[in-house]
VEXPALUM-820279 format. One line per field, with one value per residue (C-alpha): residue in three letters; x, y, z. Coordinates in steps of 0.2 Angstrom, whole numbers, plus 2048, in hexadecimal, padded with zeros to 3 digits. Layout:
<nodes>
residuo	ALA, ...
xx	X, ...
yy	Y, ...
zz	Z, ...
</nodes>
This chain:
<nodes>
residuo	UNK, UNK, UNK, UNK, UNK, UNK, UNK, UNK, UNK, UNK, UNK, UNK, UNK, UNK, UNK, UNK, UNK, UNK, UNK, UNK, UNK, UNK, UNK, UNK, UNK, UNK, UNK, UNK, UNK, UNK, UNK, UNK, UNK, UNK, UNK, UNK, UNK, UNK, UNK, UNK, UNK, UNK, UNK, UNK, UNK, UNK, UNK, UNK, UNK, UNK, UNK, UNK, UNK, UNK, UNK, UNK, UNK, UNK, UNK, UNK, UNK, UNK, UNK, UNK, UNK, UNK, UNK, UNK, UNK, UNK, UNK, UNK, UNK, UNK, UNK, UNK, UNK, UNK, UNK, UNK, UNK, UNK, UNK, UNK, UNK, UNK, UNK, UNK, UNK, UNK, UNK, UNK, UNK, UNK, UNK, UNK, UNK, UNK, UNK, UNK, UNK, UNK, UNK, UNK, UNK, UNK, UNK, UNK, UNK, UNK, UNK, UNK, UNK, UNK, UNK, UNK, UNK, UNK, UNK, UNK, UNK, UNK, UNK, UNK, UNK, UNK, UNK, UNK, UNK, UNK, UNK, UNK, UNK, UNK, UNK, UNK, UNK, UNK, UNK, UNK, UNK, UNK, UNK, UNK, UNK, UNK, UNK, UNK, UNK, UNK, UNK, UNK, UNK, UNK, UNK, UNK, UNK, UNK, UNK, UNK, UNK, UNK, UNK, UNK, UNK, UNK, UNK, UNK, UNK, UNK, UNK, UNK, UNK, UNK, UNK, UNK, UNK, UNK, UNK, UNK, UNK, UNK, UNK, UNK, UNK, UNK, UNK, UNK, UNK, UNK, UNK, UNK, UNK, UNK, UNK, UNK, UNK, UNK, UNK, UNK, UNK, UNK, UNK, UNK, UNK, UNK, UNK, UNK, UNK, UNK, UNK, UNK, UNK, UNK, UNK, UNK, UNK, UNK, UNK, UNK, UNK, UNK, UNK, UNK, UNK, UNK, UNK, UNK, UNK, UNK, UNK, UNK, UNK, UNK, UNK, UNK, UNK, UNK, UNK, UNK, UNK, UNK, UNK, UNK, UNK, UNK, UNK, UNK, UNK, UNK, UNK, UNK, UNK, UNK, UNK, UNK, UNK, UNK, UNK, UNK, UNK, UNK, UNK, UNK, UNK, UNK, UNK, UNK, UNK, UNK, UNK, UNK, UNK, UNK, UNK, UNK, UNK, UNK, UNK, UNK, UNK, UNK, UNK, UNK, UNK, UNK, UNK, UNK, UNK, UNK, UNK, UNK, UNK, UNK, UNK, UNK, UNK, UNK, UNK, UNK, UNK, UNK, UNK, UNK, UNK, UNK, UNK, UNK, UNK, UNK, UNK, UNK, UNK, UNK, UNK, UNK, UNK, UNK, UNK, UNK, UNK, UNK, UNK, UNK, UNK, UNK, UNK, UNK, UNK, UNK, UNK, UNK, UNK, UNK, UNK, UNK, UNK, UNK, UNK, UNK, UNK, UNK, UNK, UNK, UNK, UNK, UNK, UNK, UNK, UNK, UNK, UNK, UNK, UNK, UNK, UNK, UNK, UNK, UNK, UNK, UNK, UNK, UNK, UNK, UNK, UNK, UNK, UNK, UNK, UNK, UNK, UNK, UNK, UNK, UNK, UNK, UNK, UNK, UNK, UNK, UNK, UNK, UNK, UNK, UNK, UNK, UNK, UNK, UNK, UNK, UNK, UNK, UNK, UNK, UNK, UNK, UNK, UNK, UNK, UNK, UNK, UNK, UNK, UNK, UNK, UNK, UNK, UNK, UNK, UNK, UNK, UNK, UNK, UNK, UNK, UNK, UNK, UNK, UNK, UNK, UNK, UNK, UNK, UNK, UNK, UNK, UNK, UNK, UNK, UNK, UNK, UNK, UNK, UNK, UNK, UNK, UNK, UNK, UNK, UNK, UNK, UNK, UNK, UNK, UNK, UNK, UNK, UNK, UNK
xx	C55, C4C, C56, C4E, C49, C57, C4D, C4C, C5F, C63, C59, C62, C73, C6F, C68, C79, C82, C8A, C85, C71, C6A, C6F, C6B, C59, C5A, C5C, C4C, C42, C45, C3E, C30, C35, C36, C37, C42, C4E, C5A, C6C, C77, C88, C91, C91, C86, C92, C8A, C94, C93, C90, C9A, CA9, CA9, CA9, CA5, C92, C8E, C94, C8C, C96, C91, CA1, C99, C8B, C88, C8E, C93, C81, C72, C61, C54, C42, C3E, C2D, C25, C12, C0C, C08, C0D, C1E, C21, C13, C1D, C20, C0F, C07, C11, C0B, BFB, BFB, C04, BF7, BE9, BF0, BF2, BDE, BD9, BE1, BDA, BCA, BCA, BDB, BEB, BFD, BFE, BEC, BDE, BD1, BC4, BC6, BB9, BAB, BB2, BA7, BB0, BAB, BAF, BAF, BB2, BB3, BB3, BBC, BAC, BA8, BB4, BA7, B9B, BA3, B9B, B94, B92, B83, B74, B72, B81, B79, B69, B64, B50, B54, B64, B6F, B81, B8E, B98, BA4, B99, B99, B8A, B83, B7C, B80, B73, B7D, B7F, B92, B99, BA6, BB4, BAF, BBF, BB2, BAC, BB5, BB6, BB1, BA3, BAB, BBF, BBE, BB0, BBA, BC1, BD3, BD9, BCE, BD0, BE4, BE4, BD8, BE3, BF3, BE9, BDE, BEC, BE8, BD6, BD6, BE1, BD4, BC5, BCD, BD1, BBD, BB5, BC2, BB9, BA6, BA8, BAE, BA1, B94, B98, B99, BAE, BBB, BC6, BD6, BCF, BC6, BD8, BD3, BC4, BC6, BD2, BCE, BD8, BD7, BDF, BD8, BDF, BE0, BD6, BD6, BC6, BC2, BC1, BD2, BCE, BD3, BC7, BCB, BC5, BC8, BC4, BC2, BC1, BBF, BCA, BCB, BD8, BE7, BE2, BDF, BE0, BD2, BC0, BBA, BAC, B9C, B94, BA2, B96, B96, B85, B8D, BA1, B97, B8A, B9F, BA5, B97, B96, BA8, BA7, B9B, BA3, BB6, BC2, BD1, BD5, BE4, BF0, BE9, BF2, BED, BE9, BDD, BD9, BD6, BCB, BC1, BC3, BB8, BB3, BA8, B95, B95, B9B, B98, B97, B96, B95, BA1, B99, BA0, B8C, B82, B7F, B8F, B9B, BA7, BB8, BC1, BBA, BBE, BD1, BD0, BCA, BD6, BE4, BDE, BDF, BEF, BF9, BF2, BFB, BF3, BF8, BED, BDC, BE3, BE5, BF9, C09, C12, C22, C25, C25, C35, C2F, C21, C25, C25, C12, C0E, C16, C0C, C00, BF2, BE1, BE0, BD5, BE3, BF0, BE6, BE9, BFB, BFC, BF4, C00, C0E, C08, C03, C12, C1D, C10, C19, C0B, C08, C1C, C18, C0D, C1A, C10, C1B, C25, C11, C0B, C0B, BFE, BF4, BFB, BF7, C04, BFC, C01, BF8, BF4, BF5, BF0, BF0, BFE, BF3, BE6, BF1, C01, C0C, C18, C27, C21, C1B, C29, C34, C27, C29, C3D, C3B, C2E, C3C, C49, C52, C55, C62, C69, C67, C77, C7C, C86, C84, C8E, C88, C8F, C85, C83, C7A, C7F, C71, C5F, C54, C57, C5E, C52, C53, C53, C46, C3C, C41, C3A, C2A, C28, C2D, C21, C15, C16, C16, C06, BFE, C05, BFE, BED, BEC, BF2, BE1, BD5, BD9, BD8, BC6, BC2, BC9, BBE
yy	BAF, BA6, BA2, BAC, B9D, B98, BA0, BB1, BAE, BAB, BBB, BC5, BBF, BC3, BD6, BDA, BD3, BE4, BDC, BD9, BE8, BE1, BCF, BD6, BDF, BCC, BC6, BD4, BD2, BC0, BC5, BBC, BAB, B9D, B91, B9C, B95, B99, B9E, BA3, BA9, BB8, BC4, BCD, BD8, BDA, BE9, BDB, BE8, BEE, BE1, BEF, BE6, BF2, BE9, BDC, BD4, BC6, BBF, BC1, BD2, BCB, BC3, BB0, BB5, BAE, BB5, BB1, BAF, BA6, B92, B98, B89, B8A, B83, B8D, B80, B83, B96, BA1, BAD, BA5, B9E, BAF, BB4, BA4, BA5, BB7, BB2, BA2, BB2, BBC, BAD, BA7, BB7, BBD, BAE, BB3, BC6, BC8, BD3, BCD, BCB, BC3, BCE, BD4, BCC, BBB, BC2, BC0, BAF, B9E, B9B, B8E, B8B, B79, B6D, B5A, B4F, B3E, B2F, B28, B1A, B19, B22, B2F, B3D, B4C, B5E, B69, B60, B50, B44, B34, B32, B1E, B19, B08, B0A, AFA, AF6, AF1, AE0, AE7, AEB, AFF, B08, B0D, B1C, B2E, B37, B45, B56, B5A, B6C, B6E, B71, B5E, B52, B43, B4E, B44, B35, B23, B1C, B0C, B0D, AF9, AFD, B0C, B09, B0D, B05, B0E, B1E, B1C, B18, B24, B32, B29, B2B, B3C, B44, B39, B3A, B4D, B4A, B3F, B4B, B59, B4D, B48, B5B, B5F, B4E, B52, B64, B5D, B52, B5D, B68, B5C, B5E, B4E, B52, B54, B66, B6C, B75, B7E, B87, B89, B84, B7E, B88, B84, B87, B79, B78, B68, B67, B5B, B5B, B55, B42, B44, B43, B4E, B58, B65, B77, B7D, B8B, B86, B93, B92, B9A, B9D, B90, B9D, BA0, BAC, BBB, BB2, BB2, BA0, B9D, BA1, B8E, B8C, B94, B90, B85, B7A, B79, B76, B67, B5E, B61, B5B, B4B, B48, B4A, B3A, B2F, B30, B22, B1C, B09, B07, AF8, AE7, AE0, ACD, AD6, AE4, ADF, AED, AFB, B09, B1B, B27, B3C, B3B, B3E, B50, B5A, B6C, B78, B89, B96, BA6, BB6, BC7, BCE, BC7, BB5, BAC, BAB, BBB, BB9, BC1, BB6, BA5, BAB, BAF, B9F, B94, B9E, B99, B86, B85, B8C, B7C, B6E, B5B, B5F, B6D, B65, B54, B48, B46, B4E, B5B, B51, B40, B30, B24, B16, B0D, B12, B27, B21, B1A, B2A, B38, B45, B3D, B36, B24, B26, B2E, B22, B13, B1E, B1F, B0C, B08, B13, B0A, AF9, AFC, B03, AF2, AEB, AEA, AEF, B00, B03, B11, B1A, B1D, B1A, B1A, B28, B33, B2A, B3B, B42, B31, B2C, B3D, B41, B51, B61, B6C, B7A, B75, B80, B7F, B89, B97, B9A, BA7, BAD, BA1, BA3, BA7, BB4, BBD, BB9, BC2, BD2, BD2, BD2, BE1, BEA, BE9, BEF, BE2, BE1, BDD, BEA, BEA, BE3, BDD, BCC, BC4, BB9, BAE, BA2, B99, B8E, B85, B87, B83, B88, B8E, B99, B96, B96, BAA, BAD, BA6, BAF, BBF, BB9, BB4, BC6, BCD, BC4, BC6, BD9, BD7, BCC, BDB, BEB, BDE, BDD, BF0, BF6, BEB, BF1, C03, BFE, BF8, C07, C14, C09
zz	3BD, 3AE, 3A0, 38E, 381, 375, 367, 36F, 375, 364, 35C, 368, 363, 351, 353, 35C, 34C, 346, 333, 339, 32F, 31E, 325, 32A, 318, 311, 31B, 316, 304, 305, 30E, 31D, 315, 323, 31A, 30C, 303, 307, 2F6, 2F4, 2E5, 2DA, 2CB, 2BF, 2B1, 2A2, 295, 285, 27A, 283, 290, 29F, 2AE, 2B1, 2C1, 2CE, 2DE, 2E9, 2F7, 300, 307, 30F, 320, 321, 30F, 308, 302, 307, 2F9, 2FC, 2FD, 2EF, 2FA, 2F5, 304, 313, 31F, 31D, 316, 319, 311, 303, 300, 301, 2F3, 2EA, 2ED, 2E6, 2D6, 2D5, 2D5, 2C8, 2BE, 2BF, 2BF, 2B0, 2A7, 2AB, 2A9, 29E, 2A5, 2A3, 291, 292, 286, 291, 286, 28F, 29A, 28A, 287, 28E, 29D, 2AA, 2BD, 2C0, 2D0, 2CE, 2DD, 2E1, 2E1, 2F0, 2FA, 308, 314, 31D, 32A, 325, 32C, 327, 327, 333, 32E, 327, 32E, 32A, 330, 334, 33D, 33A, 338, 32C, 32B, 336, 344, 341, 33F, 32B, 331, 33C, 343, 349, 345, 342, 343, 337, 343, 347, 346, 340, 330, 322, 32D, 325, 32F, 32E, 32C, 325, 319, 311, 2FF, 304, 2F4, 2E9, 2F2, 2EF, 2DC, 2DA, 2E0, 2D6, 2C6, 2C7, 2BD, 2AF, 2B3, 2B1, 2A0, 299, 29F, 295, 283, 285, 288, 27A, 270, 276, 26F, 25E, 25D, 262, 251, 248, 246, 249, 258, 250, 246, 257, 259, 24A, 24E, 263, 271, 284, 290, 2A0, 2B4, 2C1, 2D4, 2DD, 2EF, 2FE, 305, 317, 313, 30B, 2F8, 2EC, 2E0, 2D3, 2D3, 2C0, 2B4, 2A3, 294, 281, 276, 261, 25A, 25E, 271, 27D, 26E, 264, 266, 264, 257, 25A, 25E, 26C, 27C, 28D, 28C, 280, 28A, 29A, 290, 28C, 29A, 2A6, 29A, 29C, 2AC, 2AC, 2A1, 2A0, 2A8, 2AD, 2AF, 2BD, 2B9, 2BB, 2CC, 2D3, 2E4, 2E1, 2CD, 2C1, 2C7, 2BB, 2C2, 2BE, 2C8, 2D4, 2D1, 2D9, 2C8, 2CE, 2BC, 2BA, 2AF, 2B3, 2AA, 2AD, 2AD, 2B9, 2C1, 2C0, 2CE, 2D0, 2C8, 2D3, 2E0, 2D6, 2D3, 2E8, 2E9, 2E1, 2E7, 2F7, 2F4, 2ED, 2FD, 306, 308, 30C, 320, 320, 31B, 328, 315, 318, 31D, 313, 313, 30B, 316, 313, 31E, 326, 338, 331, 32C, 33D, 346, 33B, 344, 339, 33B, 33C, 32A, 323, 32B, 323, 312, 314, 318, 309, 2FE, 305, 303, 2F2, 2ED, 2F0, 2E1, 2D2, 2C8, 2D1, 2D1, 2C2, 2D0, 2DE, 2EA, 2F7, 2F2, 2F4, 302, 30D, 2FF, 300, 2EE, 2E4, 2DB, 2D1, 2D1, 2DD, 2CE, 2BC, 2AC, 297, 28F, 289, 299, 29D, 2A4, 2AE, 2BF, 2B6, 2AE, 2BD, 2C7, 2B9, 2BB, 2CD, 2CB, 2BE, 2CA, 2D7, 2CB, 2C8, 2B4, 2AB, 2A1, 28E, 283, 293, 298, 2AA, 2B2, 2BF, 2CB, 2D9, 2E4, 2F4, 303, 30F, 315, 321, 332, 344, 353, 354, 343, 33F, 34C, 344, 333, 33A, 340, 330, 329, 333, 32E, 31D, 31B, 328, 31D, 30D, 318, 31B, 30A, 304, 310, 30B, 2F8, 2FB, 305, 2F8, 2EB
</nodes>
């Protein structure tokens, strides 16, 4: 007789656990997280007068004496759970930027407001899809013997699309740093639409702040060649933010004229080093900017918040640019499930993270995201609501506020993580059904609208 998988063997042994329905209760709650974090301890919620004990939750009455709350990791390729739930706050955080809600005036929606992609500049010829890749009429070849050119017509389920041409030709080096310093790049690209909008008024910087403010969200993408480019909506504000109308001169022609100038001319110089020298790092050419209106031609909010919410689920393993886990050595590089482009990548992050000069980088700590050390979402203090604050309405939707005058008492701690063979099965099914009841509860929202 066939033995049953350990997994299913496992399951089995935990559903005939007389305490499985409270355990199950505990997975449902966290939505069927895949890796939750084990806590012990105990709440206890103090009348702040009398000092009446009002409530008291310990972990001595749950199974294994722990309870299970959610990893929160954003990325898709290790929680599904947990990144659905992320990308859903990420909406509801553009999207009330852009049309107002959670403590955000709905007359954001008048406001200039741009949707904006900046690319990574070119480190060399890579394929195509779409059209025919790279057509060249006089064929040739490159120093290395490979061919300049691509005749094909690549689908885009093609594994070449995002491939160099000519792995020796590719700027390795400049695609690295570039990724080290995009943060800064983006940083500097926002001080010089801030400066070009001054100037353009006729104002010094340091008063812009007193007649408008930029507020802005942008999420961070690996495309197929595996470099980063930025998807971001900027808005302008009056001087005290998103309850202020800005003046009348600050439109959307003139925020779109700085920003496709800054776009242009902004720089960053990485560290002089004897083996690569000092190199100027600038966005790519390809500055996509457009104007968001709620009447007519622009693209559709709802859509741009839906779009970045999708992004910032997707880790570097999900787009083939890196691994979602850090790599401690050179062999962990050379054993990766990568593409031999992204390898080469990963190579060059840990060869020049033993350079002094680079040492401020960390290199080698972010060689599994080819050197970008970023956050994959980033926003301005007043563009709109943040994750904490929806996280606490959530808790409050679910009932779980604290009591007026009250005094709690907490005491925590870590125990461990993630699920056995069979559990883990059940909380794959659990979630399962909670991303389908999520899917049904919106297709009957559009039909009823």
């Amino acid at each position: 007789m066939r033995q049953l998988p350990e997994a299913d063997r496992d399951a089995i042994r935990i559903a005939q656990d007389p305490n499985f329905p409270r355990w199950l209760e505990q997975i449902t709650a966290t939505g069927g997280c895949a890796h939750p974090v084990h806590l012990s301890g105990s709440t206890t919620t103090l009348d702040g007068t009398t000092g009446e004990i009002l409530r008291h939750y310990d972990t001595r009455d749950e199974p294994g004496e722990r309870l299970l709350v959610r990893c929160r990791n954003r990325r898709a390729s290790i929680c599904p759970a947990c990144s659905r739930l992320h990308a859903g706050d990420t909406y509801h955080l553009v999207r009330a930027g852009l049309l107002g809600g959670k403590n955000v005036p709905a007359t954001v929606r008048h406001r200039p407001r741009l949707f904006v992609t900046l690319t990574a500049p070119s480190f060399g010829a890579v394929h195509r899809d779409g059209e025919r890749c790279r057509p060249r009429r006089n064929g040739g070849t490159c120093e290395h013997g490979r061919p300049l050119g691509c005749g094909a017509l690549h689908t885009s389920a093609d594994p070449l699309v995002g491939q160099p041409l000519c792995l020796a030709c590719y700027d390795h080096t400049g695609h690295v740093l570039w990724h080290a310093h995009a943060s800064k790049l983006w940083d500097r690209f926002v001080i010089d639409v801030r400066r070009r909008l001054a100037s353009s008024v006729g104002l010094v910087q340091s008063r812009l702040a007193d007649h408008l403010r930029l507020s802005f969200a942008r999420v961070a993408e690996y495309q197929r060649r595996a470099a980063v480019h930025v998807h971001s909506v900027i808005r302008l504000d009056g001087p005290n933010g998103p309850d202020d109308e800005p003046p009348a001169w600050g439109n959307a022609e003139l925020l779109a004229g700085a920003v496709r100038a800054a776009s242009r001319r902004v720089l960053v110089r990485t560290p002089y080093s004897p083996a690569v020298g000092e190199l100027a790092l600038r966005w790519g050419a390809q500055a996509d900017v457009r104007a968001l209106r709620t009447d007519g031609d622009g693209p559709d909010d709802d859509a741009v918040a839906a779009y970045v919410a999708k992004y910032v689920t997707k880790g570097a393993s999900e787009t083939g640019a890196g691994t979602d886990h850090p790599l401690t050595t050179w062999a962990d590089i050379d054993s990766a499930p990568v593409t031999e482009q992204v390898r080469t990548l990963m190579h060059t992050c840990w060869r020049l993270g033993a350079l002094p000069e680079y040492e401020p980088l960390q290199l080698r700590a972010w060689t599994h995201t080819l050197g970008y050390r970023g956050h994959i979402l980033t926003k301005s203090r007043a563009y709109s609501t943040t994750y904490a604050a929806l996280r606490a309405e959530r808790a409050n939707h679910m009932g779980h506020t604290d009591i007026p005058d009250a005094i709690t008492e907490r005491q925590w701690r870590y125990v461990g993580s993630g699920h056995s063979p069979g559990a883990a099965l059940i909380a794959a099914g659990v979630a399962e059904d909670v991303a389908r009841n999520r899917e049904v509860g919106r297709e009957e929202r559009e039909v009823s609208q």
